[in-house]
Backbone bond lengths (Angstrom), bond angles and torsions (degrees), N, CA, C in turn:
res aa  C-N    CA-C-N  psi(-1)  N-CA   C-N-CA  omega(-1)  CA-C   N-CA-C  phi
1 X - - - 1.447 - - 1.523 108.22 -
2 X 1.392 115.73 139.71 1.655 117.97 177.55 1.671 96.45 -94.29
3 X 1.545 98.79 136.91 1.252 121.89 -173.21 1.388 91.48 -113.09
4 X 1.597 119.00 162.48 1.550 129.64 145.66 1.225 101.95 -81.58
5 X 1.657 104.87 179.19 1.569 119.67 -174.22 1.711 119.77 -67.76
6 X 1.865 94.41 -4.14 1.680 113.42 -169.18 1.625 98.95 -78.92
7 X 1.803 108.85 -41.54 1.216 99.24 -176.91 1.731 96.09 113.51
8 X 1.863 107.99 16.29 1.411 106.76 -161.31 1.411 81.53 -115.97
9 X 1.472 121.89 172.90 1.816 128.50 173.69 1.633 106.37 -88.31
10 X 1.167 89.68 130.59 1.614 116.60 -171.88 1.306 113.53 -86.39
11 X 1.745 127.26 86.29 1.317 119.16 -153.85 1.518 86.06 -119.43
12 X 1.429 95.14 120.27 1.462 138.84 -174.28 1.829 117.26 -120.97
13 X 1.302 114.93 169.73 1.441 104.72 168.70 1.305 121.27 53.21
14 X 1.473 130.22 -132.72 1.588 159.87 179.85 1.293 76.26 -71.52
15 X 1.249 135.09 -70.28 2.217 128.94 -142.97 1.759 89.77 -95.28
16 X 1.156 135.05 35.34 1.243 144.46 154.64 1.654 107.58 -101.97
17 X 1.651 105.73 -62.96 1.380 113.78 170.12 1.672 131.76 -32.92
18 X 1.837 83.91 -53.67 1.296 103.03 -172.86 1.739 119.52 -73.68
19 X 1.453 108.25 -27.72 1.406 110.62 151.55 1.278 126.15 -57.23
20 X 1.048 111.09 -46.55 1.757 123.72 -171.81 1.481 101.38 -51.29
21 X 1.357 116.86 -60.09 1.372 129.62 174.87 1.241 124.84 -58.91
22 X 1.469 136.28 -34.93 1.280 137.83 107.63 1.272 111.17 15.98
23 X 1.156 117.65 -111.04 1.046 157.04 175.31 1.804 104.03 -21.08
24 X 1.317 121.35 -72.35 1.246 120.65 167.15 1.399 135.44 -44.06
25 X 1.447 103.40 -36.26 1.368 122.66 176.43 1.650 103.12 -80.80
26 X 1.859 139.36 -37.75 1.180 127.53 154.36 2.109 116.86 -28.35
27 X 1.684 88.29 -70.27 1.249 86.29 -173.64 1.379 116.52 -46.68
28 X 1.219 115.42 -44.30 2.166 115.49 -164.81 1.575 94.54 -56.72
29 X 1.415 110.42 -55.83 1.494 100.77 -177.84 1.315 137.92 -85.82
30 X 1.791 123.69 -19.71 1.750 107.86 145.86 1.914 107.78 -67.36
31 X 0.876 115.55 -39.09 1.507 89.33 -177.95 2.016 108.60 92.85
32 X 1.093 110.77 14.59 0.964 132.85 -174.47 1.412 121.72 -62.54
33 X 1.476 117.87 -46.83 1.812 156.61 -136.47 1.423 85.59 -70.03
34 X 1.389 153.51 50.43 1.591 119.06 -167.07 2.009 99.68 -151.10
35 X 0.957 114.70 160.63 1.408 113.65 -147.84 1.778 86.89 -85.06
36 X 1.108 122.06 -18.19 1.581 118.88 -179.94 1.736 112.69 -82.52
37 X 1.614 105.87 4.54 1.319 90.05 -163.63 1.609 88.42 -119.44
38 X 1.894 110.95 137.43 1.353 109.37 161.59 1.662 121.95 -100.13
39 X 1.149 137.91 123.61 1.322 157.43 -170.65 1.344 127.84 -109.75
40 X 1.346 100.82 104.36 1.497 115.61 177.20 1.610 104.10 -87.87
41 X 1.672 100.57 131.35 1.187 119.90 172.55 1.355 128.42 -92.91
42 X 1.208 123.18 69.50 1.412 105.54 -160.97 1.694 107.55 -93.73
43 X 0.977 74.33 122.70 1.816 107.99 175.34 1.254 105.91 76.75
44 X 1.643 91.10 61.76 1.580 110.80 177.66 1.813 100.74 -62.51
45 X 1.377 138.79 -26.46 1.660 128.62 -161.49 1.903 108.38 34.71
46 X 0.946 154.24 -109.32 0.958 120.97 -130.03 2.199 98.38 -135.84
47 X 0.963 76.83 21.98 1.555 107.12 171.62 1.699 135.24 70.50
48 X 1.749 89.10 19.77 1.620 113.07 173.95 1.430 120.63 -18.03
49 X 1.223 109.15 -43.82 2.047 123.80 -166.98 1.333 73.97 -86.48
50 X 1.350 135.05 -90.74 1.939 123.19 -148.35 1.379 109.88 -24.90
51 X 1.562 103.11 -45.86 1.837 91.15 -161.48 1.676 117.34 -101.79
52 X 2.045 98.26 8.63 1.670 83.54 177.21 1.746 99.21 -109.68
53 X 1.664 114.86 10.93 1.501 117.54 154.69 1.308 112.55 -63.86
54 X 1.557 127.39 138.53 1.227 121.43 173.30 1.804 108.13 -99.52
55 X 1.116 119.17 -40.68 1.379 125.60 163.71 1.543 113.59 -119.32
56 X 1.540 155.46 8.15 1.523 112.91 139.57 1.531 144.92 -76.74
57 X 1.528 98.25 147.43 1.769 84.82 171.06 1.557 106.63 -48.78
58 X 1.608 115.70 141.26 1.119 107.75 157.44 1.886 121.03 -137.22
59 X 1.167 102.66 140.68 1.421 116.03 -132.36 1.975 88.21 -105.36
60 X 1.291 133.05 78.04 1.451 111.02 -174.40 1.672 116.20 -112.17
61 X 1.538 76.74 149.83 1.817 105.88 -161.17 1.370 110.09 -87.27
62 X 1.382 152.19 160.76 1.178 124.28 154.84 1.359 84.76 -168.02
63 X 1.617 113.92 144.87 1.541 119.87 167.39 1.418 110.09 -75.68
64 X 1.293 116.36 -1.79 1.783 98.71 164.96 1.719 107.00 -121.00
65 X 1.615 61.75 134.75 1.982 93.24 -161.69 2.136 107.29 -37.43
66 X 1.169 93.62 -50.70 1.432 95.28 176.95 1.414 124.93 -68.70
67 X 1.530 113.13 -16.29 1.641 101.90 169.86 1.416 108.30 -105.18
68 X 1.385 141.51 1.44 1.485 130.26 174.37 1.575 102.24 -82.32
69 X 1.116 112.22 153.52 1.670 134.99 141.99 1.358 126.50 -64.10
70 X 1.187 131.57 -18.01 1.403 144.35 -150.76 1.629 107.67 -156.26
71 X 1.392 109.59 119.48 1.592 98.68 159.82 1.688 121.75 -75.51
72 X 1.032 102.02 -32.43 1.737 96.95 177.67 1.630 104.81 -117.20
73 X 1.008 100.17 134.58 1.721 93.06 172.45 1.603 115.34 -106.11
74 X 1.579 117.70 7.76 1.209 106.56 170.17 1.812 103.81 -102.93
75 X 1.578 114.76 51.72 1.387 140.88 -176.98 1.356 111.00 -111.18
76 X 1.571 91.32 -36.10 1.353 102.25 -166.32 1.692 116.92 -84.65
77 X 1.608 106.38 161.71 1.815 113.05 163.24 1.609 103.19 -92.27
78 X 1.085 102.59 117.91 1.701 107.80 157.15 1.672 98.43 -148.01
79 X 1.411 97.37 173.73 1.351 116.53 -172.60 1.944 104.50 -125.45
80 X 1.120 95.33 -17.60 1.681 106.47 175.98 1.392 126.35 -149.75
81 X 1.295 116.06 142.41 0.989 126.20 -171.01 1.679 131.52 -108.39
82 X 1.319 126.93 112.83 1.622 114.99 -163.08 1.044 100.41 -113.34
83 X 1.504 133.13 112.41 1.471 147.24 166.92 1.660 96.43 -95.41
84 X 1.271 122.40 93.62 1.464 129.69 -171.22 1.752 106.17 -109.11
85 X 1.187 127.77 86.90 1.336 124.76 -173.62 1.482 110.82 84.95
86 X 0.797 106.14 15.71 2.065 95.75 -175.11 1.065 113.24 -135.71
87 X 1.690 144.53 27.07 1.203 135.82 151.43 1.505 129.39 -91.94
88 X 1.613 105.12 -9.51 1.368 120.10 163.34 1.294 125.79 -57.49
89 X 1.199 106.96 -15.19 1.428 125.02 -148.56 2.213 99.06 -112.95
90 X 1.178 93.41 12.90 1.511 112.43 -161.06 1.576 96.73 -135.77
91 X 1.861 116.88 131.82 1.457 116.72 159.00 1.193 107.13 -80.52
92 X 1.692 110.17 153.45 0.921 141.49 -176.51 2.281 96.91 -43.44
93 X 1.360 118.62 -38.02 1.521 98.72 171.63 1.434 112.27 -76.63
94 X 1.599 132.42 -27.21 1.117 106.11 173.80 2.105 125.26 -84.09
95 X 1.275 107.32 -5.05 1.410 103.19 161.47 1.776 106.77 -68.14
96 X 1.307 133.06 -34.31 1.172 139.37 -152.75 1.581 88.75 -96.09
97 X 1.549 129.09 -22.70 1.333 102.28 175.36 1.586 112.37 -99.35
98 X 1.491 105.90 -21.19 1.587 116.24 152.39 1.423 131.32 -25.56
99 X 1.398 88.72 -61.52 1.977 119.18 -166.89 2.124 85.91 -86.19
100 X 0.899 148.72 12.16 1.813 153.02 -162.32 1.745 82.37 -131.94
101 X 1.129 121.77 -94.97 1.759 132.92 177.79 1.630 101.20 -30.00
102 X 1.645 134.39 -41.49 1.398 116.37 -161.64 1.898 94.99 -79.96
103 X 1.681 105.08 -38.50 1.493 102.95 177.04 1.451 131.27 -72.67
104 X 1.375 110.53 -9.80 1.043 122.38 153.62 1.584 135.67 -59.45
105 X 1.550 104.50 -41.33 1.481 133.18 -179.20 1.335 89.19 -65.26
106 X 1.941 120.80 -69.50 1.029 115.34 -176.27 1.446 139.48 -43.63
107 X 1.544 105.72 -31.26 1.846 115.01 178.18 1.734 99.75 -63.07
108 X 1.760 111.22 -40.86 1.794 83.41 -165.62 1.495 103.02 -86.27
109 X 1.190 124.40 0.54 1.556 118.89 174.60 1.223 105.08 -64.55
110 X 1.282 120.45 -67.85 1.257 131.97 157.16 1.642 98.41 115.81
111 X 1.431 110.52 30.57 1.606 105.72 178.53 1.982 91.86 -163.59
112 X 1.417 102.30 145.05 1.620 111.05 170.93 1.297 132.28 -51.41
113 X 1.031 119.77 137.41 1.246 147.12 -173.24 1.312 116.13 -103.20
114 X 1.519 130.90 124.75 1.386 118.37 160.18 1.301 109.39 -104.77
115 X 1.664 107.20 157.60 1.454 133.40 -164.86 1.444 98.05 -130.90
116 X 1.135 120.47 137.58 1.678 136.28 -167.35 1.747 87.48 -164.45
117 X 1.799 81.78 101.27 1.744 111.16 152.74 1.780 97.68 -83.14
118 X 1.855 88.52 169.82 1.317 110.46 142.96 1.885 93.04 -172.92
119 X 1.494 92.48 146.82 1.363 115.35 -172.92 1.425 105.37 -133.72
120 X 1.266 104.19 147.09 2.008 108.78 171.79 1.583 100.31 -77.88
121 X 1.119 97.50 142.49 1.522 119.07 161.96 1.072 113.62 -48.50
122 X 1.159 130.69 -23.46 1.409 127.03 -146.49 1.752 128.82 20.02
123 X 1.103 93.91 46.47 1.928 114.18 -160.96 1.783 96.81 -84.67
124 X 1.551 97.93 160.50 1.553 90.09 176.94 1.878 109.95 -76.65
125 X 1.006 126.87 14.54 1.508 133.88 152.91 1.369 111.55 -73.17
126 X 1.221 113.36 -38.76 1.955 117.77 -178.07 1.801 109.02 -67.84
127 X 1.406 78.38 -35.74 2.170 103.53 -178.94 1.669 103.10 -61.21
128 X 1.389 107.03 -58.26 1.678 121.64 157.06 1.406 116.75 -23.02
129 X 1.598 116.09 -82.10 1.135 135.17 -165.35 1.560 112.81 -62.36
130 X 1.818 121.83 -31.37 1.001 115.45 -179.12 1.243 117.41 -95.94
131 X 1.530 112.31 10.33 1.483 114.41 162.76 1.217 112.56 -99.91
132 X 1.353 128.67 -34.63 1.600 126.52 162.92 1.658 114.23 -53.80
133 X 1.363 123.78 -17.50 0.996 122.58 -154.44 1.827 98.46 -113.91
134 X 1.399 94.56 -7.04 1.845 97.84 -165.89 1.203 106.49 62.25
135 X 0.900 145.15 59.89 1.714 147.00 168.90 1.672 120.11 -127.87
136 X 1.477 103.62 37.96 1.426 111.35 -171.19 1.793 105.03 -30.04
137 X 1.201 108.55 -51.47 1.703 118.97 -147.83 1.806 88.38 -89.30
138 X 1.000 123.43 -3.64 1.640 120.90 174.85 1.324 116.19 -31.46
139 X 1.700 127.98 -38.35 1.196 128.85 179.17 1.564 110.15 -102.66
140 X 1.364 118.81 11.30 1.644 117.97 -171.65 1.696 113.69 -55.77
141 X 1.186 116.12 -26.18 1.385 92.58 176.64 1.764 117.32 -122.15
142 X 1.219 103.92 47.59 1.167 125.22 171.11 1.715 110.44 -66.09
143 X 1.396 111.72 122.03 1.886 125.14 -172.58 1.146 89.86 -108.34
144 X 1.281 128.79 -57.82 1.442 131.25 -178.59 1.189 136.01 -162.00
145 X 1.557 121.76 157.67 1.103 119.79 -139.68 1.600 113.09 -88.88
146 X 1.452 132.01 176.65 1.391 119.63 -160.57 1.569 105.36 -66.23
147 X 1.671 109.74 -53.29 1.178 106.16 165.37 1.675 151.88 -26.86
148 X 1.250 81.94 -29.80 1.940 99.23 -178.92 1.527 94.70 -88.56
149 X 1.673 102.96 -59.98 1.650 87.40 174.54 1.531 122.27 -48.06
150 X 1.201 119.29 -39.35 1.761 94.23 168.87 1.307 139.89 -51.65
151 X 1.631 87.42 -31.05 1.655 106.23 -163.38 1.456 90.55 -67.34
152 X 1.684 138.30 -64.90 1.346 141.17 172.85 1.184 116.17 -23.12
153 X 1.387 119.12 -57.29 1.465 141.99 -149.79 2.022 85.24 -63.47
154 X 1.478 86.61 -91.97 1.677 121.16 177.56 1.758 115.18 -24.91
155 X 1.550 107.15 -24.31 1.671 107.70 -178.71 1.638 97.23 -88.97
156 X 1.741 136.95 -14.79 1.040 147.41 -176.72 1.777 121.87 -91.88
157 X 1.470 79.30 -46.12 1.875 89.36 178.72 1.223 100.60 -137.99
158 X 2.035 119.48 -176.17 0.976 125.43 -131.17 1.311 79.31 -133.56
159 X 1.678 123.20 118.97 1.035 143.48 162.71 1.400 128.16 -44.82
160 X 1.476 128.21 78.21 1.804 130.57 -177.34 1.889 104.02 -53.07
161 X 1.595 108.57 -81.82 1.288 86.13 176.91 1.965 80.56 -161.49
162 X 1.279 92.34 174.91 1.989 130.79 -178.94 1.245 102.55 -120.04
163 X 1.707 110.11 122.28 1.670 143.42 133.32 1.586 106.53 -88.29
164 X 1.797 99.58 155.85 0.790 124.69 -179.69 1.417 100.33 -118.46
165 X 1.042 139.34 115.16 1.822 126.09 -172.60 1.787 101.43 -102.01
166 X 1.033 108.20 81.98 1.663 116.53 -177.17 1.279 129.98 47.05
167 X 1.610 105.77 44.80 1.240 100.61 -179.16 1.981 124.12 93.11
168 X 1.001 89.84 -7.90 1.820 115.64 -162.23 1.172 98.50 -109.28
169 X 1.126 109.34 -64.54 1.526 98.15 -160.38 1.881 123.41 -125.97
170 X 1.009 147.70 -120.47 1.488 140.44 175.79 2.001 96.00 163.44
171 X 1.037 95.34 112.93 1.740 107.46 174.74 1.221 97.72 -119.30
172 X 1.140 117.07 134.02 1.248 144.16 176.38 1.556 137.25 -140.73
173 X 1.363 133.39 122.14 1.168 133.30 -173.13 1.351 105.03 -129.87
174 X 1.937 93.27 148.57 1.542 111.79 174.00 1.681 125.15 -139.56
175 X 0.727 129.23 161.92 1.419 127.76 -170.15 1.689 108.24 -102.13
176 X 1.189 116.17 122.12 1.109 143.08 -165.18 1.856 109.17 -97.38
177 X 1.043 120.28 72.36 1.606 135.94 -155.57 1.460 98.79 -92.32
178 X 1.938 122.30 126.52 1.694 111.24 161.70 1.340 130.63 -72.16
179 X 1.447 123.11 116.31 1.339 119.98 -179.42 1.527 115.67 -31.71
């Protein structure tokens, strides 16, 4: 897999496209895209969502120091949250202390929050794509699978609705309510 110098995936070519599209298909279905809405990116990497929003603030997070905007993101005002490819990349305790910290954020706001995943399928189409694409190691740091992340997610917050983006991928949003 081609990395940048961050250590993030370098989507170029065909796996440029295929983000982009990604990416487009996130926005149609959180519904996010709109100049009233502020959007935290967490684990924005190299800031793909900022620049294919045409009007939201977008607010990105990243555990490496050189690609975030923000050292803490529970600093920040947003109203939504885009975990776009990066909860796989998390065990099942750190989504659960994730999904503890976002409801937390949410109690002192004191008003809901939406959260819009998307995760690869990891389907034998993804198996496809990352051999057409030369990206053997594309899934290398996979903790867990999309499924479990729902299951975590979904026992915490309140499930809005599930896409399937052709087999590829799974977007998903939930409503983030103050105790």
């Amino acid at each position: 897999m081609r990395l940048t110098p961050d250590g993030v995936s370098d989507y170029s070519g065909l796996a440029g496209i295929y983000l982009s599209l990604l990416l487009k298909h996130l926005l149609a279905f959180g519904q996010f895209d709109s100049a009233d809405r502020r959007v935290l990116d967490f684990g924005c990497g190299t800031g793909k969502l900022a620049k294919t929003c045409k009007s939201a603030c977008v607010i990105g997070f990243d555990i490496i120091p050189e690609l975030t905007q923000v050292e803490k993101w529970q600093n920040q005002d947003f109203d939504t949250v885009v975990c776009h490819h990066v909860l796989y990349a998390l065990t099942p305790n750190e989504i659960l202390n994730f999904c503890d910290e976002l409801q937390e954020y949410t109690n002192q706001r004191e008003s809901s929050i939406l959260l819009v995943t998307a995760h690869s399928r990891q389907s034998w189409l993804n198996k496809f794509g990352m051999a057409l694409l030369q990206r053997p190691d594309a899934h290398k740091k996979t903790k867990v699978q999309w499924e479990q992340i729902d299951d975590i997610v979904s026992k915490q917050f309140s499930k809005v609705s599930s896409k399937n983006f052709f087999g590829l991928s799974q977007s998903i949003s939930y409503e983030v309510r103050p105790n």
